[in-house]
C-alpha positions as CSV (number, residue, x, y, z in Angstrom):
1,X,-7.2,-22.9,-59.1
2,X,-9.1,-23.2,-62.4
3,X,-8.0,-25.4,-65.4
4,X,-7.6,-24.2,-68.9
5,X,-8.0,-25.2,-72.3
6,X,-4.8,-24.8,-74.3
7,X,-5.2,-25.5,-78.3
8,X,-1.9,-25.7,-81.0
9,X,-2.2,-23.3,-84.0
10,X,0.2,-25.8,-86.0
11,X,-0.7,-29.2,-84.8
12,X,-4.3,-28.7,-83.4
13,X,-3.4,-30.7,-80.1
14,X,-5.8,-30.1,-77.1
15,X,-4.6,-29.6,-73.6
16,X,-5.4,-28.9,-70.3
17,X,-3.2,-27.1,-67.6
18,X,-4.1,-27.0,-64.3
19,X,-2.6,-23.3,-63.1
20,X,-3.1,-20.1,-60.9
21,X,-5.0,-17.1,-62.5
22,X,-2.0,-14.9,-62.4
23,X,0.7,-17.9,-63.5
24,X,1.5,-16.7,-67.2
25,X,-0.1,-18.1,-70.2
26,X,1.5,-21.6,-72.0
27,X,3.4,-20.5,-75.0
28,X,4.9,-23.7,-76.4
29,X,2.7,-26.8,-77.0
30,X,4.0,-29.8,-75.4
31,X,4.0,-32.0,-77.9
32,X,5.5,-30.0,-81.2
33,X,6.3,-26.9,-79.3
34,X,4.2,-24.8,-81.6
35,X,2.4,-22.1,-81.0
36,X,-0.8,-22.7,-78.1
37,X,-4.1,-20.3,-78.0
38,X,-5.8,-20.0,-74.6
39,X,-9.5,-21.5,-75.7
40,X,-12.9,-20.6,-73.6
41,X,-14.2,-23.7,-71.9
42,X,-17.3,-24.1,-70.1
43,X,-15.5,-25.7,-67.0
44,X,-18.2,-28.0,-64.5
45,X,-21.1,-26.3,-63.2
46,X,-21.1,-23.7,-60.0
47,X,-22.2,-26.4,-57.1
48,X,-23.6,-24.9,-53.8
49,X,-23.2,-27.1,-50.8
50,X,-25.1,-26.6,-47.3
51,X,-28.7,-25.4,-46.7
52,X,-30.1,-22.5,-47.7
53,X,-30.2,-23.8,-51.5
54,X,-33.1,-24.3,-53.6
55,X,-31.6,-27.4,-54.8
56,X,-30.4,-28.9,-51.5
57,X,-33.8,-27.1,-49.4
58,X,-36.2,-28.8,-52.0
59,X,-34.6,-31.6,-53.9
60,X,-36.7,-34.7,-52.1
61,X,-40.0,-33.0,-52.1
62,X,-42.5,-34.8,-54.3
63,X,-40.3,-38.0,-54.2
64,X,-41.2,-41.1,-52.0
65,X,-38.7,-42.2,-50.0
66,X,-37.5,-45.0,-50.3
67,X,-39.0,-46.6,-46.8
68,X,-42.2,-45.6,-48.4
69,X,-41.7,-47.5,-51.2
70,X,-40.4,-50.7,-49.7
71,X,-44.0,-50.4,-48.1
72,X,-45.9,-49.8,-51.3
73,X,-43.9,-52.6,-52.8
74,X,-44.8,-55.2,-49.7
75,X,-48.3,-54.1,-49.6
76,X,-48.6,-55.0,-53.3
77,X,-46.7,-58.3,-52.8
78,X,-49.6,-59.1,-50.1
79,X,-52.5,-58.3,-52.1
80,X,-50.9,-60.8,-55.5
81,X,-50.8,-63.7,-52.8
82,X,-54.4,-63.1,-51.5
83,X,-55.5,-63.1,-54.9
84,X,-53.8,-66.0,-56.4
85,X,-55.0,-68.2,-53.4
């Protein structure tokens, strides 16, 4: 169920309301029962879970992993001590 943006002609109050496509639209703002107008939001982004994905097939290629870098960062570690002493 999506959530739409309500907006008061008479006071300007902002609301959400959390309801069914086919529930009627709010007529009466809640706070100074004036007249609301339905307002176009951009809502959250479309999200795509499971494979199959561009985003979820190919999101960690190109990134080290982090057990790679714990190496990286140990080997460097190493080569500071040999070169201090």
């Amino acid at each position: 169920m999506p959530t739409y943006d309500y907006i008061c002609k008479d006071c300007g109050h902002i609301f959400e309301v959390f309801q069914s496509m086919f529930d009627p639209t709010i007529k009466e703002c809640p706070s100074c029962n004036g007249h609301v107008r339905r307002i176009v939001s951009g809502g959250t982004g479309l999200i795509f879970k499971g494979t199959g994905y561009y985003e979820t097939d190919y999101k960690n290629n190109g990134k080290t992993s982090s057990k790679e870098k714990s190496e990286t960062k140990k080997e460097t570690t190493k080569n500071e001590k040999k070169d201090k002493d």
